[in-house]
Phi, psi and omega in degrees: 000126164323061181313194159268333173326305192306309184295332198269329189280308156334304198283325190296289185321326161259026179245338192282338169119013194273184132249138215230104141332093194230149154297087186293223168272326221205236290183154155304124171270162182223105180286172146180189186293162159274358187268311150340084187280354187254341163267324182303273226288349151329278188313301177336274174007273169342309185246016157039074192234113161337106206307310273217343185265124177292169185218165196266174160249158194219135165234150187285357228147123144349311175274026161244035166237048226244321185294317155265340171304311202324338189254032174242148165301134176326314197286289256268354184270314173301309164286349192271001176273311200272007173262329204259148001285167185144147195291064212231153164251150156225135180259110208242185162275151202217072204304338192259005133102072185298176152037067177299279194320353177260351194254005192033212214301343177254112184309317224275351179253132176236135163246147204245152151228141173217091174300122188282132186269162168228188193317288198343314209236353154016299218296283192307359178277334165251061189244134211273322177298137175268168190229141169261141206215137176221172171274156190281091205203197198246112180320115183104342173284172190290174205259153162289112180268336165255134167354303209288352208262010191268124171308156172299325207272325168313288213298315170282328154336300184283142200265026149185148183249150169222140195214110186247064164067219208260128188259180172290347193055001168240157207267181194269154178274125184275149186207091176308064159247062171280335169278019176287351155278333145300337185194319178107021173243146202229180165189136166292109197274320183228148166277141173173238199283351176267132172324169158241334173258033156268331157302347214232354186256312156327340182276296223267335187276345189296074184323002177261006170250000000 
């Protein structure tokens, strides 16, 4: 279990420019600020990840994504309320081209996690700040559902680890709805723990479809 101590320290550690071993909803994860461009390039490094692959930003609550749902289109904000927190990327436009450094050659698009915490990871909802977070593994491995499934060479890299036992093991599901305010069309990029017709009933609920 995630204390508070453990989430204050977690939060010190990315604001200071450090990377972190953290539990998500799906997989172990590996953070740092989206703001750091020398911790961004840190994480790359680590998870041997094309400088050039976009990576999601991730907040721990919902309200503390509250600046970017606001710049989103209404239909597209609505589903994206009703899939989040939960084990989903959504990939939305992102006009104001927030998180350069997460969206790698395309500004205009950012992918969001907002993780549904359990008893376990509680802790971590009040940490305020967002992250840019990919998962913790060697870029193309298999994703970590345990501490141990994480490389050495990650694990040492990073300057602090959390560890809440054993995760669900499938990674979040990716879900493209940057044209959905446009035509009213989405499409699934990776299959993984949300469901697609929990997706498609989140859409489908938009009186404007």
């Amino acid at each position: 279990m995630i204390t508070p101590e453990q989430a204050a320290a977690f939060d010190r550690c990315v604001s200071a420019g450090g990377v972190a071993v953290f539990p998500a909803d799906t997989v172990y994860g590996v953070c740092c600020s989206p703001q750091d461009a020398r911790a961004v390039e840190r994480l790359y490094e680590l998870k041997g990840r094309p400088q050039d692959k976009p990576a999601a930003v991730m907040c721990f609550a919902l309200s503390h994504a509250r600046d970017l749902l606001s710049e989103l289109p209404d239909v597209t904000r609505s589903a994206v309320e009703r899939l989040l927190p939960g084990p989903v990327t959504v990939l939305v436009p992102n006009r104001a081209k927030r998180f350069p450094l997460a969206c790698g050659p395309v500004p205009q698009v950012l992918g969001l996690r907002v993780p549904a915490l359990t008893q376990a990871t509680r802790s971590l909802g009040a940490v305020a700040l967002p992250v840019l977070q990919s998962s913790a593994n060697a870029s193309g491995a298999p994703d970590a559902r345990v501490l141990a499934d994480v490389p050495n060479e990650l694990l040492g890299g990073a300057d602090l680890t959390l560890d809440a036992g054993a995760l669900p093991g499938t990674p979040s599901t990716v879900v493209d709805f940057t044209r959905l305010h446009l035509d009213g069309s989405w499409e699934i990029k990776r299959a993984g723990a949300h469901p697609a017709d929990e997706i498609a009933r989140a859409v489908r609920w938009n009186p404007a479809f």
